[in-house]
C-alpha positions as CSV (number, residue, x, y, z in Angstrom):
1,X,16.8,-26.5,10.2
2,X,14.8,-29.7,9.1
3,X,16.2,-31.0,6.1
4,X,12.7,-31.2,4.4
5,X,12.9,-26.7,4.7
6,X,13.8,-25.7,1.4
7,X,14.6,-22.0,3.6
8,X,14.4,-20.5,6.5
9,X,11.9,-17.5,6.3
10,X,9.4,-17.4,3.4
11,X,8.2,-13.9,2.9
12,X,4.9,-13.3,0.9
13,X,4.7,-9.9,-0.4
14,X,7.9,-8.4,-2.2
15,X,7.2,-4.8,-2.1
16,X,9.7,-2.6,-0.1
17,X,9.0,-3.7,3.3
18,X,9.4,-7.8,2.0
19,X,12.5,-6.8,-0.1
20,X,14.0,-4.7,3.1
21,X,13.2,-7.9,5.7
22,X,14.5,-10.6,2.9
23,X,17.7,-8.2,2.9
24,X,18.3,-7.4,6.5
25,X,17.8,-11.2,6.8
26,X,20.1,-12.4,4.2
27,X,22.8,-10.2,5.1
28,X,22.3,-11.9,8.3
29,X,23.1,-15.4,6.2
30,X,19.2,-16.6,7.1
31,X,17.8,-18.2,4.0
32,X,15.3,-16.6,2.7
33,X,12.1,-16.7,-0.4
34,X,10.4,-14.2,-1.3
35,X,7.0,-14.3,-3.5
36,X,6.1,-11.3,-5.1
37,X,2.9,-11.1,-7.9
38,X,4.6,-8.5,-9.7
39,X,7.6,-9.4,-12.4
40,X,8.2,-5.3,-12.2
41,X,7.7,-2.7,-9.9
42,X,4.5,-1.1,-10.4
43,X,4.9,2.5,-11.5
44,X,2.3,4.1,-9.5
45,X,4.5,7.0,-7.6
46,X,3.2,6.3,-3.8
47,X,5.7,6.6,-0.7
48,X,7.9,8.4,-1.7
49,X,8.7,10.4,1.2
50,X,11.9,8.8,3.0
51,X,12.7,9.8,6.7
52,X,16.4,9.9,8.1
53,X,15.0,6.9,9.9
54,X,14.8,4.5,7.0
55,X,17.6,6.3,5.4
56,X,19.6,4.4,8.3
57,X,18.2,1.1,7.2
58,X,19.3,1.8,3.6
59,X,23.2,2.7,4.5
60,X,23.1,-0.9,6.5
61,X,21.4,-2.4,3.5
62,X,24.2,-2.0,1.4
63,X,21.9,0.3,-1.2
64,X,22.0,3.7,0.1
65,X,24.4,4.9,-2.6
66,X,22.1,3.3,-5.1
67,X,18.7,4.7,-4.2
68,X,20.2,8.3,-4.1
69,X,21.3,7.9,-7.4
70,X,17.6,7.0,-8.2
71,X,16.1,10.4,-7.2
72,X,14.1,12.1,-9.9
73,X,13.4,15.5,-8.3
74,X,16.6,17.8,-7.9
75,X,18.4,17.9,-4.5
76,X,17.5,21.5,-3.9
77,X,14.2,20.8,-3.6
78,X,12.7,20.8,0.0
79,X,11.2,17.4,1.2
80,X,8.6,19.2,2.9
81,X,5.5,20.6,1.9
82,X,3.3,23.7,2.0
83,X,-0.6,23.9,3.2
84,X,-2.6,26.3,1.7
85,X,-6.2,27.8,2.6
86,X,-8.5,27.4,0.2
87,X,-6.6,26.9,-3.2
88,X,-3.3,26.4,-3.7
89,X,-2.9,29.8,-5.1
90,X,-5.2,31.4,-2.2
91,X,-3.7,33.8,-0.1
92,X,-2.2,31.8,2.6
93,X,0.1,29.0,3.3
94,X,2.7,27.5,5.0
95,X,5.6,25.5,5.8
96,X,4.6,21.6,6.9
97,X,6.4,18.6,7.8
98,X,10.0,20.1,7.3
99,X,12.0,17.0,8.7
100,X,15.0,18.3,7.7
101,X,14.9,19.8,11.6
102,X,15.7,17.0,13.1
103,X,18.5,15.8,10.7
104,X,21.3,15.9,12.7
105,X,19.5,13.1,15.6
106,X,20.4,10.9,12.8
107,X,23.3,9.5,11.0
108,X,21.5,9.8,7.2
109,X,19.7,12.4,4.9
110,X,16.6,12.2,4.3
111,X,15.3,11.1,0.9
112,X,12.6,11.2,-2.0
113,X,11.5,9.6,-4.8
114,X,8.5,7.1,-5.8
115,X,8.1,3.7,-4.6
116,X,9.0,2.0,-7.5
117,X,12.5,3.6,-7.8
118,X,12.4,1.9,-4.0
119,X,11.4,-1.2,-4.7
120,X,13.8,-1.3,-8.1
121,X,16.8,-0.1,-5.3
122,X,15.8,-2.8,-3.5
123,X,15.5,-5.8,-5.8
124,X,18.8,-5.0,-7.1
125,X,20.1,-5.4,-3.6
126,X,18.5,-8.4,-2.9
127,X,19.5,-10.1,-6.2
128,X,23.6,-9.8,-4.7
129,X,22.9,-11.9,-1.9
130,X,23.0,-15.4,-2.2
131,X,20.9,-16.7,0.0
132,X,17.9,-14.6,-0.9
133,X,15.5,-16.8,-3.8
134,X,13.3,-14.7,-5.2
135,X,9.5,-15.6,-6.8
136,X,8.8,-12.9,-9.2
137,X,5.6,-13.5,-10.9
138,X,3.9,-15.5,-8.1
139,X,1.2,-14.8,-4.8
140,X,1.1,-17.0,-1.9
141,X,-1.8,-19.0,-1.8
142,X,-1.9,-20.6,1.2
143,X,-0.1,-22.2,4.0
144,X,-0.3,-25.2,6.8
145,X,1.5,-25.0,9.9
146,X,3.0,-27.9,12.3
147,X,5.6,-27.7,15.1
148,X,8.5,-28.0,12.4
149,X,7.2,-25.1,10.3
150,X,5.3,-24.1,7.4
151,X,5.0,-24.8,4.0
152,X,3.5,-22.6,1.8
153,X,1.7,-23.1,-1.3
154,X,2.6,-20.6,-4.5
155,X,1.1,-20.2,-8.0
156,X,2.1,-18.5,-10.7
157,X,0.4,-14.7,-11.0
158,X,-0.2,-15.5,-14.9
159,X,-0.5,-19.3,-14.7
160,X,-1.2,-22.6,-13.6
161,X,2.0,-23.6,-12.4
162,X,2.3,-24.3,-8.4
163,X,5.1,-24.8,-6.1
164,X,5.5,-25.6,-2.5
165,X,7.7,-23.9,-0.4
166,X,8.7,-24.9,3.2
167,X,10.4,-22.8,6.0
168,X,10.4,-22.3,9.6
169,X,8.6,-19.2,9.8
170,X,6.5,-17.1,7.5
171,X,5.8,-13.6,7.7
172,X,3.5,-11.7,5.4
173,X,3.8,-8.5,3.8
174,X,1.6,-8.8,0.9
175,X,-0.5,-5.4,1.7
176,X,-3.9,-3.8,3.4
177,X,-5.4,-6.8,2.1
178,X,-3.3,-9.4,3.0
179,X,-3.8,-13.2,2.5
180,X,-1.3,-14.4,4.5
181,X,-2.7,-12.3,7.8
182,X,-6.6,-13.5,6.9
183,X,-5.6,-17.6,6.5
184,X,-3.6,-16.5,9.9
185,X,-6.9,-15.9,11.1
186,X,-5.6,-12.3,12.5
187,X,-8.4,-10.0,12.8
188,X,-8.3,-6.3,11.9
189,X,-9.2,-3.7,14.2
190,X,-10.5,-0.6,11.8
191,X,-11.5,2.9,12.0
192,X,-13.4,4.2,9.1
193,X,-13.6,7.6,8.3
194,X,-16.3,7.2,5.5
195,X,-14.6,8.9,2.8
196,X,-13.3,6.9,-0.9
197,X,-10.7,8.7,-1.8
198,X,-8.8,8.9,-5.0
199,X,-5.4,8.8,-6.6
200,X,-4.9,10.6,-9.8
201,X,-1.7,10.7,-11.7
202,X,-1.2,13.3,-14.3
203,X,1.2,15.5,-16.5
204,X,1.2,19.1,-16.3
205,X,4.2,21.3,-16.8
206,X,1.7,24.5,-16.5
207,X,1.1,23.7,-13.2
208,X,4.7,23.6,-12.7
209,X,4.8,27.1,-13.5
210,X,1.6,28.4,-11.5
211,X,3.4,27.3,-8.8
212,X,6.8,28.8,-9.3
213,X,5.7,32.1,-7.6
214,X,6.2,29.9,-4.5
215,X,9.2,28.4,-3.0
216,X,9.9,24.9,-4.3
217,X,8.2,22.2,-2.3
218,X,7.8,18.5,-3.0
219,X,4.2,18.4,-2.1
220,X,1.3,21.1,-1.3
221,X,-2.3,20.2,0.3
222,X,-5.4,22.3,-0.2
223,X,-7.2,22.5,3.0
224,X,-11.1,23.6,2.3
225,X,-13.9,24.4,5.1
226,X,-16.4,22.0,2.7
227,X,-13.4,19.0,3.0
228,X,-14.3,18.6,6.7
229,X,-10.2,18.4,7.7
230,X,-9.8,16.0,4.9
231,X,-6.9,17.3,2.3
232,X,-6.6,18.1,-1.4
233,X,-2.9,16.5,-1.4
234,X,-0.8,17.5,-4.6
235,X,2.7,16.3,-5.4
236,X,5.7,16.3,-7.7
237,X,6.8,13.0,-8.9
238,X,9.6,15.0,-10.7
239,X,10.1,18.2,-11.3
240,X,8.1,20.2,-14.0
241,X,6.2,17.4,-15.4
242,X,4.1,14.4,-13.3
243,X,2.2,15.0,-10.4
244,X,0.0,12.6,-7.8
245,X,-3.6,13.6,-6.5
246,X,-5.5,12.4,-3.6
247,X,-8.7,14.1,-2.3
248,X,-12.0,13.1,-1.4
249,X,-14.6,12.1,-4.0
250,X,-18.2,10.9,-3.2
251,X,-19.5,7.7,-2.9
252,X,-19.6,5.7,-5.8
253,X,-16.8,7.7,-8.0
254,X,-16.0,5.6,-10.7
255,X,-13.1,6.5,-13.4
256,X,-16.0,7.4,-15.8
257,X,-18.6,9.5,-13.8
258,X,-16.8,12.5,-12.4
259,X,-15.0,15.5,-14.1
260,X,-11.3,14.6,-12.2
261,X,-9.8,17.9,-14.6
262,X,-12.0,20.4,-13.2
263,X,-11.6,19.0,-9.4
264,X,-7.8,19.4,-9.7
265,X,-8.2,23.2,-11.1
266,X,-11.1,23.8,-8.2
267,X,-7.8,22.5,-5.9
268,X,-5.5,24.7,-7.4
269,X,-7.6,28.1,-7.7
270,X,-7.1,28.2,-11.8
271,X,-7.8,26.5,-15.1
272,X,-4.5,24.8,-16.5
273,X,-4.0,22.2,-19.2
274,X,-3.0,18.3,-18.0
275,X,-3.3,14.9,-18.7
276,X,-4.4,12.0,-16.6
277,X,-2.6,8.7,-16.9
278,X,-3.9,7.0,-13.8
279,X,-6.7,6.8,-11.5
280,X,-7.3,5.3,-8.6
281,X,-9.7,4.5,-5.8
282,X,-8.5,4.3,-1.9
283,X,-11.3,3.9,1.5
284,X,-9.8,6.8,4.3
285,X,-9.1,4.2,7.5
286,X,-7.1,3.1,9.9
287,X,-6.9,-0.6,10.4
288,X,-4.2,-2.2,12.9
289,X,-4.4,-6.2,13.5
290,X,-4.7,-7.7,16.7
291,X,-1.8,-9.4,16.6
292,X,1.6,-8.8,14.5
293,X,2.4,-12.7,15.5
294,X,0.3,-16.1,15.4
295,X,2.5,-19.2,15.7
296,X,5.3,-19.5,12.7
297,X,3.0,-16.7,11.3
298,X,4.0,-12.6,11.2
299,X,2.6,-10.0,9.3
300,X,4.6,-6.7,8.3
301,X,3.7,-3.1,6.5
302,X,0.4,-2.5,5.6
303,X,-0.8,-6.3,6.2
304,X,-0.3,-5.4,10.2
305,X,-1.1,-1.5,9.8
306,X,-2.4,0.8,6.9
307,X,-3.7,4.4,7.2
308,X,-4.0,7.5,4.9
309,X,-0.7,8.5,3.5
310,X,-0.2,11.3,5.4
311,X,2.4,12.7,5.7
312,X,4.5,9.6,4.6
313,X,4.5,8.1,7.4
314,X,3.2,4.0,6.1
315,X,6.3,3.4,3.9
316,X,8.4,4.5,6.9
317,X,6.7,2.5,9.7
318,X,6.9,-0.5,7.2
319,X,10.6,-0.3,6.9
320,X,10.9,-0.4,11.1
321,X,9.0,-3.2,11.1
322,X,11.7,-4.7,8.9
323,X,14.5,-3.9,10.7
324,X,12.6,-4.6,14.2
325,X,11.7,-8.3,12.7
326,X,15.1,-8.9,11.4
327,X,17.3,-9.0,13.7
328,X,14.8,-11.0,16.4
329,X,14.3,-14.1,13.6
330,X,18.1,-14.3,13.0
331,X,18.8,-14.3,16.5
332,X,16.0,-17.1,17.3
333,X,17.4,-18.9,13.9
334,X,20.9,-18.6,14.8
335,X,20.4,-20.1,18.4
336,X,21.3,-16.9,20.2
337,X,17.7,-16.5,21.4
338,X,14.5,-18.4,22.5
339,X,11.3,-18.2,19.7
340,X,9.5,-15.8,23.0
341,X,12.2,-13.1,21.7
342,X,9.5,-13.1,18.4
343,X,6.5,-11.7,21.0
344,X,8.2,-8.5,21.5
345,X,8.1,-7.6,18.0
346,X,4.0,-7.2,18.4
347,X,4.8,-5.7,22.1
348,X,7.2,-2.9,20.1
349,X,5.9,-2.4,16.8
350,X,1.9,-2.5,17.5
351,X,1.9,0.5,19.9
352,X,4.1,2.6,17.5
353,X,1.8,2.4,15.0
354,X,-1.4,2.9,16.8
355,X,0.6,6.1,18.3
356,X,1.8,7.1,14.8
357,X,-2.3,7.0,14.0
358,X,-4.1,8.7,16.7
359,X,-1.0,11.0,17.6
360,X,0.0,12.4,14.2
361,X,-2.2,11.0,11.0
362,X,-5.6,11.5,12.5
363,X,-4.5,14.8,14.6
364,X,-3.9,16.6,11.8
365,X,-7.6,15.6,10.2
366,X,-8.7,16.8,13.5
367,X,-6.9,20.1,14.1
368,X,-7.6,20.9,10.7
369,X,-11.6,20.6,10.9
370,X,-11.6,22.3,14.2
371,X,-9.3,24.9,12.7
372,X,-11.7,25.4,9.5
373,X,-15.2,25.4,11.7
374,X,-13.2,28.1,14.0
375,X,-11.6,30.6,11.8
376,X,-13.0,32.0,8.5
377,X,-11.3,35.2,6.7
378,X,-14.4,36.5,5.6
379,X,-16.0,36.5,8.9
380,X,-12.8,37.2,10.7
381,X,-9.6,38.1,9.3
382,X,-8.1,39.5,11.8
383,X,-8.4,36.3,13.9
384,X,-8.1,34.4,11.1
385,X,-4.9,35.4,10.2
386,X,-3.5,35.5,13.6
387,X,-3.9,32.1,14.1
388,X,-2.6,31.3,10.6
389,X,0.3,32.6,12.0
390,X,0.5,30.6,14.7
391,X,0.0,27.4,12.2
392,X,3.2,28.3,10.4
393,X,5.3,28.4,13.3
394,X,4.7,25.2,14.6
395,X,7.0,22.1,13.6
396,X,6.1,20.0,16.7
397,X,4.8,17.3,14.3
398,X,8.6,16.3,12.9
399,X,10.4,17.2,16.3
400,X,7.5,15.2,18.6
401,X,7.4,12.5,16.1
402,X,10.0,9.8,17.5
403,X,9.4,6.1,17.3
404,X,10.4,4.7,20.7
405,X,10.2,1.5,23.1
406,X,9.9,2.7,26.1
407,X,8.8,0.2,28.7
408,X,10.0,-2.5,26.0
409,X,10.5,-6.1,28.5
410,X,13.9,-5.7,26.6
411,X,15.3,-2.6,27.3
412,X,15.9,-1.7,30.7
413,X,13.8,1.8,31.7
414,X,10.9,3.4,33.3
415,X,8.3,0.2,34.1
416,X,5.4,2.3,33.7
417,X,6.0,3.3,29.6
418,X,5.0,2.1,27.1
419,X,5.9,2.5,23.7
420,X,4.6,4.7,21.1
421,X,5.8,7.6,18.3
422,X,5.5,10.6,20.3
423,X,9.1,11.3,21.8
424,X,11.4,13.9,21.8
425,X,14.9,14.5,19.6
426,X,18.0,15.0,22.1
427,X,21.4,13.5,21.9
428,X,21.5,11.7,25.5
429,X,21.3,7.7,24.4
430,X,18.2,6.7,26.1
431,X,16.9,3.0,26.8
432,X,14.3,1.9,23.9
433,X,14.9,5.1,22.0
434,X,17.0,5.5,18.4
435,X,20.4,6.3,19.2
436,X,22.1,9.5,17.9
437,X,24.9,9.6,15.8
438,X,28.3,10.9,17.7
439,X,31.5,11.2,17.0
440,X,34.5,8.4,18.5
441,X,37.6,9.6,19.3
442,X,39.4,8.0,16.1
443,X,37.0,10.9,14.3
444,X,34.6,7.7,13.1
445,X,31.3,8.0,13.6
446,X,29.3,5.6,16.3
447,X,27.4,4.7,13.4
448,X,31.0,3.4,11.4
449,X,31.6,1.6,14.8
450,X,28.3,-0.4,14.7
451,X,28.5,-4.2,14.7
452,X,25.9,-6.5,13.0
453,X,24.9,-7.7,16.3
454,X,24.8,-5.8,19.6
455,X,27.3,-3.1,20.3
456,X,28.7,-1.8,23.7
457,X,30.2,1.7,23.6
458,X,32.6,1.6,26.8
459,X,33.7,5.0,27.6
460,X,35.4,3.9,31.2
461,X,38.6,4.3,31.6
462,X,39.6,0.6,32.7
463,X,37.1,-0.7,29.6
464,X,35.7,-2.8,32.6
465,X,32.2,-2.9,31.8
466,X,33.6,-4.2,27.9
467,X,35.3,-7.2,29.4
468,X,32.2,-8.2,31.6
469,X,30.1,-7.8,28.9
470,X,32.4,-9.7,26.7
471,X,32.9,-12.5,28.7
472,X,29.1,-12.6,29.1
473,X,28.2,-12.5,25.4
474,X,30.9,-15.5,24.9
475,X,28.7,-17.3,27.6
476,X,25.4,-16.7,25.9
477,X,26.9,-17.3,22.0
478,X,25.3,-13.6,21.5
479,X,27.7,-11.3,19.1
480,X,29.1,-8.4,20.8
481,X,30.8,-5.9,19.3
482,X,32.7,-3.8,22.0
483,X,34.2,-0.1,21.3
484,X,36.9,1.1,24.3
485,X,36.6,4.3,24.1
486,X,37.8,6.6,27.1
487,X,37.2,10.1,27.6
488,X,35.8,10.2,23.7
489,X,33.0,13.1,23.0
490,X,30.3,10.2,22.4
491,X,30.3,9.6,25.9
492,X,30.3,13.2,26.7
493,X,27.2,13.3,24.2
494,X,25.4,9.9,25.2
495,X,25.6,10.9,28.9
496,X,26.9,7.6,29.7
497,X,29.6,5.7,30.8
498,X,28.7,2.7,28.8
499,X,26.0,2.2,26.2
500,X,24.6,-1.1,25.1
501,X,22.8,-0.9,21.4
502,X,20.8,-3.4,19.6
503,X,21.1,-4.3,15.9
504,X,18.2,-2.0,14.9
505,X,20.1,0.8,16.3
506,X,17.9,1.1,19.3
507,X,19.8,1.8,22.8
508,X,19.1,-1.6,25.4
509,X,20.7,-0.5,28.6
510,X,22.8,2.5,29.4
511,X,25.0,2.7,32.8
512,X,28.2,4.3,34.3
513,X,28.7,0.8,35.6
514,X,27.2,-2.9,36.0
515,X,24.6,-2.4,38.7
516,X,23.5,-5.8,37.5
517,X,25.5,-9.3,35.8
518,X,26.2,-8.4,32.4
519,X,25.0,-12.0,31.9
520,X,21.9,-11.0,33.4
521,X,21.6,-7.8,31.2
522,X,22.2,-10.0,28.2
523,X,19.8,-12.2,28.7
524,X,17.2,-9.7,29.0
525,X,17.3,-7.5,26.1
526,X,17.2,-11.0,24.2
527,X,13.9,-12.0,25.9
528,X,16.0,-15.1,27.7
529,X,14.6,-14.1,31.1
C-alpha cells in the first residue's frame, strides 16, 4: 500500500451492512475507516428479521453471543408471521414466512430484534479490532480517484470540521440514497409501484391483548381487496408494548393531515387505545444499480439494491453482500488474487437481488391481488375458503428461497446458470450454493473445521486430493485450510469425495477426484484465469 493511504478500504455508511464489511475485513487484518453520520444508532425498529443465513455471518463475526443477548422479544415467540383477510381479527389467517423449516440447512438460529440492537452488536464488535478507525459523527462528501486510489473527503455531521481520508478502494453503503454510488456516476434502474407508504411506531399493550386469542407471532399483515396486494404490515418490537406499522397512505400524507389512530384500528378490526411516537414516510420500489462496481468504487446494501421490506429480506441481502465483498478485497489486498476477482462480486450479488425482487418481494404483491380480485367470501365462500386453505399450506417461499451462484465464472458447474435466490434446501454440497452444516468424524461440526480462507474437506482415503491441493495453494500464496477426513458422515452427507469451500461459506468445486490441476482449480475460483 502507498505510504500516502492512511487505510486500506474506506467505507461510507456505517449501518449494519458497513459495520459487518469493516468487520469481516478487519478480522481479515485489512485496514479499514468507516464514516457513519450518526454518533448513535438510530432507534427506529426496521430489519429486524434475521435469517440463519446472516446468523452464519454473525458466529464468524465474533458477535453472535452478543446480539442474542440483545433480543427484546422472548425466545418462544415464532419469527414468523400470520396474514389475515380483511382485519387482523377477521375470520381468517395463516401461517407465513415460517423459516424455522429450513433451520437445520444451516449451522445458526435464526434471530430477531430491531436494527439498532444490530447495529449497537455490531459497533461493539468493530470497536475490538484494531485496525478498524471509526468516523462517528461524519458523511462522506466526496471523493477523487487515480490509479493509486481514492481519497475521500469527510465533514463533520454537526460541523465544519473536514478531513481527508485516502485508501485503495472505497465502497459505499451509505443507503437508498446514496452519495457515494451518485458521485460514482452508477445509475439506478427503478421499478415504481406508485404507492408512499408509511412507517408508524406506537405503544399499545391493548393491542397486545386483542391479539392473544392467537398464537404468538412476531409480525401479522392485513391483506384488503381495496389495498390492491399491497399489505397492512404490523409488528412487535417487544412483546406487549411497541409495535411498527407500514401500509399505504395516499399521495401527499403528511404527519399532520391524516387520522394514523383510526387507520391502525380499520387494520386491526377494533377501536383500541395507543400512542404514536414515530412517523414516517417510504415510496414502494424496487431500484437495483447498474453496476455494484466502477473503478476503486463499490456500493453495498441498499446503495446497490432497496425494495419494500418484505418479508425481511433487505437487511439480509445486505449482510451477503458483506461477506461476498470481504473476502474478494482481502484476497486482492493481500496479493492472493488479481483486482478482476472484484467483477464477480457484481456477476454474483446483482442477480440475487434482482431474483430476490421479482421472485419473492413482488410475487407475493402479485399473488396477493390476483388472490383478492379472485376470491371474495361474500360472493363465494365456499371457494373462498378452499383456496384459503390452500394459502396456509404453502411454505415454498422459505424452502424455494436459497441465494445461490450458479453459473458463477468461479465456481465450477452447469455453464448455462446463472445465479439468482430461487434454489432448493438439500444437504448434497453443490458448486455456487451455501454449504450445509455436517458433522466430521471427531463429532465437530464442518462449520468448527472452517478456515478463514478456503477450505478443502478430503474424505479419500489416501487424503490425495489434500496434498495436491496443498501443494497448489503453497504455489499460488492462497490459504488453504485442508480437513483429512476418511469415511466421516460429511462426505456421506456432501456426496462428495472432496469438497472445496470459499470463505463465505459457498461450495467452489466438489469432485471424487482431480479431473483437472488443483493449480488450475485454484486459480479459477480466484478469478486468476
Amino acid at each position: 500500500m502507498p505510504a500516502s493511504h492512511t487505510h486500506e478500504v474506506i467505507i461510507v455508511g456505517g449501518g449494519p451492512v458497513g459495520m459487518g464489511l469493516a468487520i469481516e475485513l478487519g478480522q481479515r487484518g485489512i485496514r479499514v475507516a468507516v464514516v457513519e453520520r450518526y454518533a448513535a444508532p438510530q432507534p427506529v425498529p426496521k430489519g429486524q428479521n434475521l435469517t440463519q443465513r446472516t446468523m452464519e455471518h454473525f458466529h464468524f463475526w465474533g458477535c453472535e453471543d452478543d446480539l442474542r443477548s440483545r433480543r427484546i422479544v422472548p425466545r418462544d415467540v415464532a419469527n414468523g408471521g400470520m396474514v389475515c383477510y380483511g382485519t387482523l381479527l377477521g375470520d381468517y389467517r395463516h401461517d407465513w414466512l415460517p423459516r424455522e423449516k429450513v433451520g437445520q440447512f444451516y449451522f445458526s438460529k435464526v434471530e430477531r430484534l430491531p436494527q439498532y440492537e444490530t447495529e449497537a452488536s455490531l459497533r461493539a464488535r468493530a470497536a475490538q479490532i484494531d485496525c478498524i478507525e471509526t468516523f462517528y459523527g461524519w458523511t462522506g462528501d466526496s471523493f477523487d480517484e487515480d490509479a493509486e486510489g481514492v481519497a475521500v473527503q469527510i465533514r463533520q455531521h454537526k460541523g465544519d470540521a473536514t478531513k481527508t481520508l485516502r485508501g485503495q478502494y472505497l465502497v459505499g453503503s451509505d443507503g437508498s440514497n446514496s452519495r457515494t454510488r451518485d458521485n460514482a456516476g452508477i445509475h439506478q434502474t427503478k421499478s415504481d409501484h406508485d404507492r408512499l407508504m408509511v412507517l408508524l411506531v406506537f405503544r399499545s399493550t391493548q393491542l397486545h391483548e386483542l391479539l392473544s386469542r392467537f398464537p404468538t407471532r412476531s409480525f401479522y399483515n392485513a391483506i384488503h381487496p381495496d389495498m390492491e396486494g399491497y399489505w397492512k404490515f404490523l409488528g412487535r418490537v417487544d412483546l406487549g408494548t411497541t409495535w411498527f406499522f407500514h401500509a399505504p397512505v395516499p399521495s401527499g400524507t403528511t404527519s399532520d393531515n391524516f387520522d394514523f389512530t383510526q387507520y391502525l384500528h380499520s387494520a386491526v378490526g377494533q377501536e383500541f387505545p395507543l400512542e404514536i411516537d414515530y412517523v414516517g414516510f417510504w415510496d414502494m420500489r424496487v431500484a437495483i444499480a447498474d453496476t455494484y462496481r466502477k473503478g476503486r468504487v463499490l456500493i453495498a446494501g441498499d446503495a446497490a439494491h432497496s425494495h419494500p421490506p418484505y418479508g425481511g429480506y433487505g437487511i439480509n441481502t445486505g449482510f451477503e453482500d458483506a461477506a461476498n465483498l470481504g473476502w474478494k478485497l482481502a484476497a486482492v489486498l493481500q496479493g492472493w488474487a488479481n483486482d478482476s476477482l472484484l467483477d464477480t462480486y457484481d456477476e454474483e450479488r446483482r442477480p440475487v437481488f434482482a431474483s430476490t425482487a421479482s421472485d419473492f418481494i413482488e410475487r407475493f404483491i402479485e399473488e396477493d391481488r390476483d388472490f383478492l380480485k379472485t376470491w371474495d367470501p361474500a360472493v363465494d365462500r365456499q371457494g373462498f375458503e378452499e383456496e384459503w386453505e390452500k394459502r396456509s399450506q404453502v411454505t415454498s417461499e422459505v424452502t424455494a428461497f436459497e441465494p445461490n451462484y450458479d453459473g458463477s465464472s468461479i465456481v465450477f458447474g452447469a455453464k448455462d446458470q446463472h445465479p439468482g435466490a430461487r434454489g432448493s434446501h438439500v444437504f448434497e454440497a453443490r458448486s455456487g450454493h451455501h454449504i450445509a452444516p455436517a458433522l466430521l468424524t471427531d463429532g465437530r461440526n464442518t462449520y468448527d473445521a472452517l478456515g478463514s480462507g478456503f477450505t478443502l474437506f478430503d474424505f479419500t482415503e489416501d487424503g490425495s486430493i489434500g496434498r495436491g491441493f496443498a501443494t497448489a495453494a503453497q504455489a499460488l500464496k492462497l490459504p488453504l485450510n485442508i480437513v483429512h477426513d476418511p469415511d466421516g458422515p460429511a462426505g456421506q452427507i456432501y456426496q462428495a469425495g472432496a469438497v472445496l469451500v470459499r470463505p463465505d461459506q459457498f461450495v467452489a468445486w466438489t469432485g471424487d477426484q482431480v479431473g483437472a490441476e488443483p493449480e488450475e482449480i485454484l486459480s479459477k475460483v480466484i478469478g486468476n484465469q
